[in-house]
C-alpha distance (Angstrom), angle and dihedral (degrees) to the residues before:
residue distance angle dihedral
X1 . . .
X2 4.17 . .
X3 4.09 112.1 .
X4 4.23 87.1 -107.2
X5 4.33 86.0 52.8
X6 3.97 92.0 51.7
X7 3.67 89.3 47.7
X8 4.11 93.1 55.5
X9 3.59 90.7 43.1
X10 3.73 85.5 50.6
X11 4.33 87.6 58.5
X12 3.92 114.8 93.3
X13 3.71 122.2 170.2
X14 3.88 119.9 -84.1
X15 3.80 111.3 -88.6
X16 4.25 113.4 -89.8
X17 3.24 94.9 -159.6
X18 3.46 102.0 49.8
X19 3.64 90.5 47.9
X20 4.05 86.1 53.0
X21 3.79 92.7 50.3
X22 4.44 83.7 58.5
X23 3.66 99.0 47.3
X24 4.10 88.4 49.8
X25 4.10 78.9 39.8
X26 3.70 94.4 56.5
X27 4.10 101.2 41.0
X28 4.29 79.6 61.9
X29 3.24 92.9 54.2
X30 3.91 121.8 106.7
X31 3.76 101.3 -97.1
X32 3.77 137.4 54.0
X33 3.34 119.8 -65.2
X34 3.55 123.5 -88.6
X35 3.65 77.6 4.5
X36 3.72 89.3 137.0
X37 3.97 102.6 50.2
X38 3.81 124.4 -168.2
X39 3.61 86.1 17.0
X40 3.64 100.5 62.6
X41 3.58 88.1 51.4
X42 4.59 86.2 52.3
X43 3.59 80.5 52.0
X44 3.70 101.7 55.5
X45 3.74 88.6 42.7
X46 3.45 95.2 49.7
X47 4.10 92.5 53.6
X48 3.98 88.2 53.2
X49 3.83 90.7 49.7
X50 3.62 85.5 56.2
X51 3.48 99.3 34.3
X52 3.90 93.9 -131.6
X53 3.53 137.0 76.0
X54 2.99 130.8 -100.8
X55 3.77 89.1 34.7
X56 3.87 119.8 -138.6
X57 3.56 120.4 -107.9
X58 3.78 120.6 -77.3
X59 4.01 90.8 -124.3
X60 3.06 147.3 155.6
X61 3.84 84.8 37.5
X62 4.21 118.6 -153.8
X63 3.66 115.9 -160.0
X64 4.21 114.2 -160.7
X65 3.84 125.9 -149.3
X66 3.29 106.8 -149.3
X67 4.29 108.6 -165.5
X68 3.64 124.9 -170.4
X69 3.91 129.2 147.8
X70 3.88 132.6 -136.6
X71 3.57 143.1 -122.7
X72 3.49 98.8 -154.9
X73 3.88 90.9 61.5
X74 4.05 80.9 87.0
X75 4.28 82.2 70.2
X76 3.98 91.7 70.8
X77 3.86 93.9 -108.7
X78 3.59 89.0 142.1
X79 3.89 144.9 46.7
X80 4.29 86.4 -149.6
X81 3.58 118.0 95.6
X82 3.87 108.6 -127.6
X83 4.00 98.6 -111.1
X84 3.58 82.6 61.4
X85 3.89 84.2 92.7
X86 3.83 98.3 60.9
X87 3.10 89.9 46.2
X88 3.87 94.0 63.5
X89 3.29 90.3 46.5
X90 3.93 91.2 55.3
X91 4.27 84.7 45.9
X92 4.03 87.2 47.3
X93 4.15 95.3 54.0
X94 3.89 89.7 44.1
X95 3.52 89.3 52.1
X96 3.78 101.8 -123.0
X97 4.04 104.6 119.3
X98 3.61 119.4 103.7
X99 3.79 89.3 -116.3
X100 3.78 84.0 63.7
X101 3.72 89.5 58.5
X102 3.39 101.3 50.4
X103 4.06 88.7 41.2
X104 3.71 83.8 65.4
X105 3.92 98.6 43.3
X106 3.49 87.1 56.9
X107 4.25 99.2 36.9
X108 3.83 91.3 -121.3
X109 3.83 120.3 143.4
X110 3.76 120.9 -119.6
X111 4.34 119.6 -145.5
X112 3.60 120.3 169.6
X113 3.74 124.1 -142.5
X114 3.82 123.8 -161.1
X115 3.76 102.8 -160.5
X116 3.83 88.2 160.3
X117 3.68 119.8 -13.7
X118 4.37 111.8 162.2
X119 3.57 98.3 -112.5
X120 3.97 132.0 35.0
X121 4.19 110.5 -101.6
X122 3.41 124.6 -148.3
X123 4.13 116.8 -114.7
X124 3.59 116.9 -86.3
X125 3.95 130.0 166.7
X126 3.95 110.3 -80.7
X127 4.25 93.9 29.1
X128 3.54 124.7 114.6
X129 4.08 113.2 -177.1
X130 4.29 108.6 -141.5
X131 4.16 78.5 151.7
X132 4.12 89.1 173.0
X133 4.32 80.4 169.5
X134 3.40 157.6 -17.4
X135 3.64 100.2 -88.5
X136 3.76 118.9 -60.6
X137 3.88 136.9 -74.9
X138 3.83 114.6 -99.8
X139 3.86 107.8 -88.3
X140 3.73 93.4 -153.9
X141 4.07 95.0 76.3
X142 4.15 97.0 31.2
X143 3.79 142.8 -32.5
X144 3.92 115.8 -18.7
X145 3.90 93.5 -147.9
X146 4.04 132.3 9.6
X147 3.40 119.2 -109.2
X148 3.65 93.8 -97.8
X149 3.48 99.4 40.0
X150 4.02 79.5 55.6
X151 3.68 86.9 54.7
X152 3.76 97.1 50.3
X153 3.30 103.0 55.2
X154 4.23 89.4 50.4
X155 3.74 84.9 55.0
X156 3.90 84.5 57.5
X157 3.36 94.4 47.0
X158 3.53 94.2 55.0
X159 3.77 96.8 41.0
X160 3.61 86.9 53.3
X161 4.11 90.7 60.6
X162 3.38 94.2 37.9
X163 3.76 90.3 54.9
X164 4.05 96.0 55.6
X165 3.64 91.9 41.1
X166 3.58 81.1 60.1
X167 3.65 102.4 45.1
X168 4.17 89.3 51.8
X169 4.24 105.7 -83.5
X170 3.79 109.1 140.2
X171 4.08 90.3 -175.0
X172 3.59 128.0 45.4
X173 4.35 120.1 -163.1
X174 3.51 120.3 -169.0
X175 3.44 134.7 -132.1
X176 3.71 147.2 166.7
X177 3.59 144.4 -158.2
X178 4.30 126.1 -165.2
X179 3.26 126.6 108.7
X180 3.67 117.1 -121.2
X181 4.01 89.0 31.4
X182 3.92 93.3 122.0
X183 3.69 92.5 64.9
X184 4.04 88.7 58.0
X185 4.11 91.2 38.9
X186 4.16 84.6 56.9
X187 4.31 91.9 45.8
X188 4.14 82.5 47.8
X189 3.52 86.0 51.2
X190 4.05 106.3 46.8
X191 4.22 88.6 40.8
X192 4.49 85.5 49.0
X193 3.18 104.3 43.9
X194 4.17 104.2 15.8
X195 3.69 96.0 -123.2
X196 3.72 121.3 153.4
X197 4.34 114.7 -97.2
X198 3.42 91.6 -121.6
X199 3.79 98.4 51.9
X200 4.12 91.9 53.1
X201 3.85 106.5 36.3
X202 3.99 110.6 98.1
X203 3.77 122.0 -168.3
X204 3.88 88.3 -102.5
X205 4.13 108.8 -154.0
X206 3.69 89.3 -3.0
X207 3.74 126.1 -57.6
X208 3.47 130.9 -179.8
X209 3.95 135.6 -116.1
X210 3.77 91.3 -89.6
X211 4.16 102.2 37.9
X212 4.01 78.2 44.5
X213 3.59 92.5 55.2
X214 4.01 94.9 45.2
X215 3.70 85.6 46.1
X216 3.77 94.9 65.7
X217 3.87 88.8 38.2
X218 4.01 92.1 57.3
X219 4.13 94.9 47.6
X220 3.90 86.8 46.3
X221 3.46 84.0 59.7
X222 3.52 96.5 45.6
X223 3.62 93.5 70.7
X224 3.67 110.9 56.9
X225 3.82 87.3 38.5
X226 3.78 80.5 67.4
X227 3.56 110.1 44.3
X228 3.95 91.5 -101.5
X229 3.87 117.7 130.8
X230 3.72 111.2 -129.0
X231 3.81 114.8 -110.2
X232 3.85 81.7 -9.9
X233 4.05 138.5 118.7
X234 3.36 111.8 -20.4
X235 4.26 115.9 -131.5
X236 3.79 114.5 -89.4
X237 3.77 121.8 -165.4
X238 3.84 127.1 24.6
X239 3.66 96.7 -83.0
X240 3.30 97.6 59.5
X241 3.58 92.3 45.8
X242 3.92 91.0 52.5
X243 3.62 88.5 56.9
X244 3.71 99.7 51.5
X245 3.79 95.3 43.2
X246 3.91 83.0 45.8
X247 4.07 86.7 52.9
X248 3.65 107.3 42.2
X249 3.66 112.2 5.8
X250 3.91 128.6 84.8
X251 4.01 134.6 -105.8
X252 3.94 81.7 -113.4
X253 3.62 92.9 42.6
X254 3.99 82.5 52.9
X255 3.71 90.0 43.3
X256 3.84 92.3 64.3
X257 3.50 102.8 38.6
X258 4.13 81.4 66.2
X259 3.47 90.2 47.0
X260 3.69 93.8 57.7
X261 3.19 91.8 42.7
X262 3.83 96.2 50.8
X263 3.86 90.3 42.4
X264 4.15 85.5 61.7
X265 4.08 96.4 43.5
X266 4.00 79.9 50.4
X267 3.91 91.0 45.8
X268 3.54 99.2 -127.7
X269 3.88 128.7 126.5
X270 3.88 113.6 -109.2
X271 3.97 106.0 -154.2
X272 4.29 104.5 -141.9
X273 3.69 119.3 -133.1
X274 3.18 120.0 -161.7
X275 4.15 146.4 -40.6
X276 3.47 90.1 -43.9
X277 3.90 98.5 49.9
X278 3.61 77.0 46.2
X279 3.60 101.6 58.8
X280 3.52 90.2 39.9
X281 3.52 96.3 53.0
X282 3.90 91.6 47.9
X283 4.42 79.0 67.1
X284 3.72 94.1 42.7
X285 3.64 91.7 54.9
X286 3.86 87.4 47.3
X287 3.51 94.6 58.2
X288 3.95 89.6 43.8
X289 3.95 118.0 11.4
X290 4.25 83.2 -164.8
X291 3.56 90.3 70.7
X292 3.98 101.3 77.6
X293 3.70 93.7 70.6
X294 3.91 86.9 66.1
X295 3.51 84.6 57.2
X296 3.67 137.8 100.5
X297 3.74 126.9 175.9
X298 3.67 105.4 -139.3
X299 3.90 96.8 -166.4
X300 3.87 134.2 -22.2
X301 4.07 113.1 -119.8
X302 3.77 131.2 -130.2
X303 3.86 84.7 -106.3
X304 3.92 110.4 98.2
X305 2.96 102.4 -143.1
X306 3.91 91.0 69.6
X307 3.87 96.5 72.3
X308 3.44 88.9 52.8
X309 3.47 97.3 50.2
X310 4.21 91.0 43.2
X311 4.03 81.3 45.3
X312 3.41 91.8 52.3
X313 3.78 95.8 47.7
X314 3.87 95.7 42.7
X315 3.80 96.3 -115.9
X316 3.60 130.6 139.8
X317 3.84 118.4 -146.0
X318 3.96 123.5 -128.4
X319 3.55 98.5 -150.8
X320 3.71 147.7 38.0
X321 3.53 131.1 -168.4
X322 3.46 108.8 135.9
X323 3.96 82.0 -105.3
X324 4.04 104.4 169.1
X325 4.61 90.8 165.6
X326 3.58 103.0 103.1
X327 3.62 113.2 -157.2
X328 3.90 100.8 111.0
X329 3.67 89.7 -69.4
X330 3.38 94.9 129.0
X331 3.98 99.5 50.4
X332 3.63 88.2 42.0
X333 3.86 93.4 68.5
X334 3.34 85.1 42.0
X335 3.66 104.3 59.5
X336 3.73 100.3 72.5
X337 3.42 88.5 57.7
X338 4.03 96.4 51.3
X339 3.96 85.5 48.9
X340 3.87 89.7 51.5
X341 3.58 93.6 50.5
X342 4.16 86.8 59.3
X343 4.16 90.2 44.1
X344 3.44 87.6 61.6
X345 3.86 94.5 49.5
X346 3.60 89.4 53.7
X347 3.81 112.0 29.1
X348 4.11 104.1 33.8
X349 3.65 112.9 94.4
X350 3.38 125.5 -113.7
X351 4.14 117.1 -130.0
X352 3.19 101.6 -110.5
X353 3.79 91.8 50.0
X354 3.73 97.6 49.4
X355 3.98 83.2 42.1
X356 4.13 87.2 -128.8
X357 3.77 118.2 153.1
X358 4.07 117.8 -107.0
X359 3.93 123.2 -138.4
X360 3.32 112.4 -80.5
X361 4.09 115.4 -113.6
């Protein structure tokens, strides 16, 4: 078996009756039922990730930057110049990003991966090098990635969550980092979930009308140039999937598929970011349908395609801002909530402890 095959096998389901003992858990707690919404629902998902109730908390939290460049950047899809991505990565290790700041607010710890970034980077605190290549090949004339290239950078992934399990983390975040990645996140999304280009590409970090328009033209493209039918069957079964992440996603797109799936096979929850977490996810839970219920979506973007892509998966998102950055930002807000959600399971009182009355029937 390949690394990224002993991982899936690795996935089981998260734990029924664990999740039963927290939804009997929170109706005894001191407050109305379902008083809590959405939360109560983190809560229960949180006690079958960990297969016991109440679930422990979701900290220290680890978010992972997962940077990769693109070959179809040379199609116009963006207003960024390509070395724009290194140079993210150098503003991530110094800690001056905004996903630095709200890593701090929030007490997570920030590593940066470069599973494929254009140029080689010097070290610097915070980067690990799985360089699998030098940026992609343009998905609108034929596959983005081989099929082993496609398979390296899942390994990564994976390794990557495996490795802050390890070290202590009890929550992973994703993010990204490439410039140009939104135009592979909305190809992912039309060949997952067989929605229309138009309907799923955003304007990314700000296009205009025309480079908007161009945009949608180049992931229509995409598709056929791949062998996948335009608003048509979506892939079933993992080979399939392999292939189309191989063909139109990105090595960071790849990257975080692994890392959800290693996140699950560790049994810990991985909080989504954003359209590209959500694109990626869309291929993780190709390879292994199990793997959603490790998932929680901390916050649906401004980008459209992310609420189809959250649709698609069955997740409901914890936050919206209209946040369109990437980064992690987006899971980052999110993770005090997902930790509050398991304080409550373990520190409210119950009403027979606290000796307060319950609504009569």
């Amino acid at each position: 078996m390949t690394p990224i095959d002993e991982t899936i096998a690795a996935i089981r389901p998260i734990d029924a009756k664990a999740m039963a003992e927290a939804r009997a858990h929170q109706d005894r707690l001191t407050k109305p039922r379902g008083s809590l919404g959405v939360l109560e629902d983190v809560a229960v998902r949180l006690a079958g990730i960990a297969a016991v109730c109440p679930p422990p908390l979701p900290t220290p939290a680890a978010l992972a930057i997962f940077a990769a460049d693109h070959g179809v950047h040379a199609r116009g899809v963006s207003p960024w110049p390509q070395e724009v991505t290194a140079q993210m990565v150098a503003n991530f290790t110094a800690g001056g990003a905004v996903a630095n700041a709200f890593a701090a607010q929030v007490g997570a710890t920030v590593t940066v991966v470069d599973v494929g970034v254009a140029v080689d980077l010097p070290p610097a605190p915070g980067l690990i090098s799985y360089k699998v290549a030098y940026g992609t090949a343009d998905l609108s004339q034929g596959p983005a990635m081989t099929a082993e290239q496609t398979r390296q950078a899942l390994a990564a992934g994976a390794g990557v969550a495996r490795d802050l399990v390890a070290a202590g983390h009890r929550c992973l975040i994703t993010g990204d980092m490439g410039i140009a990645n939104t135009t592979a996140s909305a190809a992912l999304i039309c060949a997952f979930t067989g929605r229309d280009a138009e309907s799923v590409t955003g304007r990314g970090t700000g296009i205009d009308d025309a480079m908007h328009r161009h945009k949608i033209e180049v992931v229509r493209q995409a598709l056929p140039a791949n062998g996948i039918s335009p608003a048509g069957a979506v892939p079933t079964g993992p080979e399939e999937a392999l292939r189309v992440l191989a063909a139109v996603g990105g090595l960071e797109h790849a990257a975080i598929a692994g890392f959800v799936l290693g996140a699950a096979a560790e049994r810990v929850p991985v909080i989504l970011d954003g359209v590209i977490a959500g694109s990626a996810a869309l291929a993780a839970a190709a390879l292994a349908p199990d793997v959603t219920g490790y998932c929680v979506a901390g916050h649906r973007s401004a980008e459209p395609g992310h609420a189809a892509a959250l649709a698609h998966l069955g997740l409901r998102p914890l936050v919206d801002l209209e946040l369109r950055l990437g980064e992690g930002t987006g899971g980052l807000l999110a993770q005090p909530l997902v930790a509050a959600a398991a304080r409550v399971m373990r520190e409210v009182a119950t009403f027979d402890a606290a000796g307060v009355a319950e609504k009569k029937p």
